[in-house]
C-alpha positions as CSV (number, residue, x, y, z in Angstrom):
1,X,88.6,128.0,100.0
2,X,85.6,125.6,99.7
3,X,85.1,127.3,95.6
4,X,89.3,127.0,94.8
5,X,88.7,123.2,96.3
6,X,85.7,122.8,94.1
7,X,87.4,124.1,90.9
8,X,90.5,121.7,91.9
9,X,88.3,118.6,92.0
10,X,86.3,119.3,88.7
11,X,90.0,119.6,87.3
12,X,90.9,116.4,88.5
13,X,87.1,114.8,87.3
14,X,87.7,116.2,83.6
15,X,91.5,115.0,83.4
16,X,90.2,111.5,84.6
17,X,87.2,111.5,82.2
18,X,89.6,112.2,79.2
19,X,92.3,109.7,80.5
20,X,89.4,107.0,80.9
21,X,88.0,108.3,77.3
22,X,91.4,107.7,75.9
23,X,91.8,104.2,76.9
24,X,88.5,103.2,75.9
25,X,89.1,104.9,72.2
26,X,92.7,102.5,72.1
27,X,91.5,99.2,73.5
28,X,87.6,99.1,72.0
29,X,86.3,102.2,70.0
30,X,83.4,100.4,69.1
31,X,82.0,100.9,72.3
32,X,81.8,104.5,72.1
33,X,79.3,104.5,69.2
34,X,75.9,103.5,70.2
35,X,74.0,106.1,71.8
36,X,74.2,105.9,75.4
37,X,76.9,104.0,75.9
38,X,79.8,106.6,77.5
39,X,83.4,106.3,78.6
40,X,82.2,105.1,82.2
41,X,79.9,102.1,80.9
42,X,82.0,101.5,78.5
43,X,85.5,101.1,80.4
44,X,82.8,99.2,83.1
45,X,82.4,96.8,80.1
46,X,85.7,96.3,79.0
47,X,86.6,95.3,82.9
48,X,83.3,92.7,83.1
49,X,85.0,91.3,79.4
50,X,88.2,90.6,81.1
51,X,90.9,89.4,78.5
52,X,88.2,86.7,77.1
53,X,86.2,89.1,75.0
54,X,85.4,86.0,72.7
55,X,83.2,84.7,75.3
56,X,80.7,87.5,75.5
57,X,79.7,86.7,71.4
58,X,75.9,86.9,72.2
59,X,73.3,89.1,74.5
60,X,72.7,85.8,76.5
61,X,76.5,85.4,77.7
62,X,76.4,89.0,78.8
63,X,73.2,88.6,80.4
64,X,75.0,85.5,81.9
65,X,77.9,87.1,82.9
66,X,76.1,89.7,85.0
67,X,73.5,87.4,86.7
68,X,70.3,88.1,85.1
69,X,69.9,85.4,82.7
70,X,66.3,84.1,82.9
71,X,66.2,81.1,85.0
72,X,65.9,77.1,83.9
73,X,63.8,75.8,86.2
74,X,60.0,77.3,86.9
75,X,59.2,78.7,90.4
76,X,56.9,76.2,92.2
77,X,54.0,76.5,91.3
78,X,54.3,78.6,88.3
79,X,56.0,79.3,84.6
80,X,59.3,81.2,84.5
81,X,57.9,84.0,82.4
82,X,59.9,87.1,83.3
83,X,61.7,85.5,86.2
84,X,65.3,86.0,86.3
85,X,68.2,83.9,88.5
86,X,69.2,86.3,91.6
87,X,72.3,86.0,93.1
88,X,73.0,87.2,96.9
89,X,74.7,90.4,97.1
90,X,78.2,88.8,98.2
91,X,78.4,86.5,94.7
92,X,76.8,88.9,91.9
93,X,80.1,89.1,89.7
94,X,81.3,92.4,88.3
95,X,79.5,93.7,86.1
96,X,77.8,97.0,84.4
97,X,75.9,99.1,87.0
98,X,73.3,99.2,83.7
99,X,72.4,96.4,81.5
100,X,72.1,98.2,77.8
101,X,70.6,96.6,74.6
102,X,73.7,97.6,73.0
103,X,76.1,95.8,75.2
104,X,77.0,92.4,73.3
């Protein structure tokens, strides 16, 4: 029972991963052709974009948009080299699971 179940859910996995693979081909094919970048990052993408894609035109906005833009204002005490703006776990916005270089 626990194999048939097994084989049932891997079904299910595969007809999801086309479905998703599908809808990321129609809305934004482009997102499918740097390496590393699959149907699950990409269709995480799309979701972060929202309908405003025009706003995510650089690699700051995106880095913006998921809450690790490097800060403004130096810790005290210190430069800002390398810092980044942290946001508590109940206001970080939706974004990819994995920042990638390729991401706009």
């Amino acid at each position: 029972m626990l194999a048939e179940r097994i084989e049932q859910l891997t079904g299910q996995i595969n007809e999801l991963n086309q479905r998703l693979t599908r809808l990321v081909e129609r809305n934004a094919p482009q997102l499918l052709v740097p390496v590393g970048i699959g149907p699950d990052s990409a269709a995480t993408l799309l979701i972060t974009m929202g309908d405003n894609p025009e706003r995510l035109n650089t690699e700051a906005s995106f880095a913006a948009l998921c809450g690790v833009s490097p800060s403004s204002t130096p810790p005290a005490g210190g430069a800002c080299v390398g810092s980044t703006t942290r946001r508590p776990p109940g206001q970080r916005l939706p974004a990819p699971h994995r920042l990638h270089p390729a991401a706009p």
